[in-house]
N, C-alpha and C positions, 0 to 999 in steps of 0.2 A: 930517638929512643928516650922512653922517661919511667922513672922507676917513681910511682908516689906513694907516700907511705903513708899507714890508715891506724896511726898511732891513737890520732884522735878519736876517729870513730868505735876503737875497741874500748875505751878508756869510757866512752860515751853511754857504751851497750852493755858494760859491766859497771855502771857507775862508780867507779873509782876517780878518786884525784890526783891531778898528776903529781901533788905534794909527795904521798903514800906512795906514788911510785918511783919516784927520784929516791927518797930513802929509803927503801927495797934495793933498787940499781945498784948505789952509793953514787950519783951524779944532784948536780945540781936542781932545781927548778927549772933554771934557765934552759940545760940544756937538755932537760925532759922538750921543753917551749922549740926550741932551736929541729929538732927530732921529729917534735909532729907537724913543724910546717914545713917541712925537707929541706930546710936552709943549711945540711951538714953536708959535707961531700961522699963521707963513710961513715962506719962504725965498725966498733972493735965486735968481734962474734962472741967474748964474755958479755958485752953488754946486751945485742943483741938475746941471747942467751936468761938473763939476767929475766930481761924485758917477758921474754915466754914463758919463761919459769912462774911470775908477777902474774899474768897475765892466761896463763892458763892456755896457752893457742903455739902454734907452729908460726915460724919466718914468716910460711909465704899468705898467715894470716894478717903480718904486718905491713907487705911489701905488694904493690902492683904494677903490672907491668904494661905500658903503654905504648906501642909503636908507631914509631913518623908515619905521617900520612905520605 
């Protein structure tokens, strides 16, 4: 099972920077960086949260869902 996260591509389709969005969130750059290449194990659901609010979209705009072959 693989959850990958399309942080990038919304970020991408709304042209936004992930600067503007780390200080929206109140997080880092980094770990805006760390989030859109899925190198986190979770996230807290204020941030999440945060992220949608920013972002203008629902969870499962950010989250996909890919199962074992």
């Amino acid at each position: 099972m693989s959850i990958r996260i399309k942080l990038d591509e919304l970020l991408l389709s709304r042209k936004v920077r992930s600067k503007d969005l780390a200080e929206f969130v109140g997080i880092t750059e980094q770990n805006i960086s760390l989030i859109k290449t899925g190198q986190v194990k979770g996230i807290r659901f204020n941030t999440l949260a945060k992220l949608c609010e920013f972002l203008d979209c629902q969870p499962g705009d950010l989250l996909a869902y890919t199962p074992d072959e």
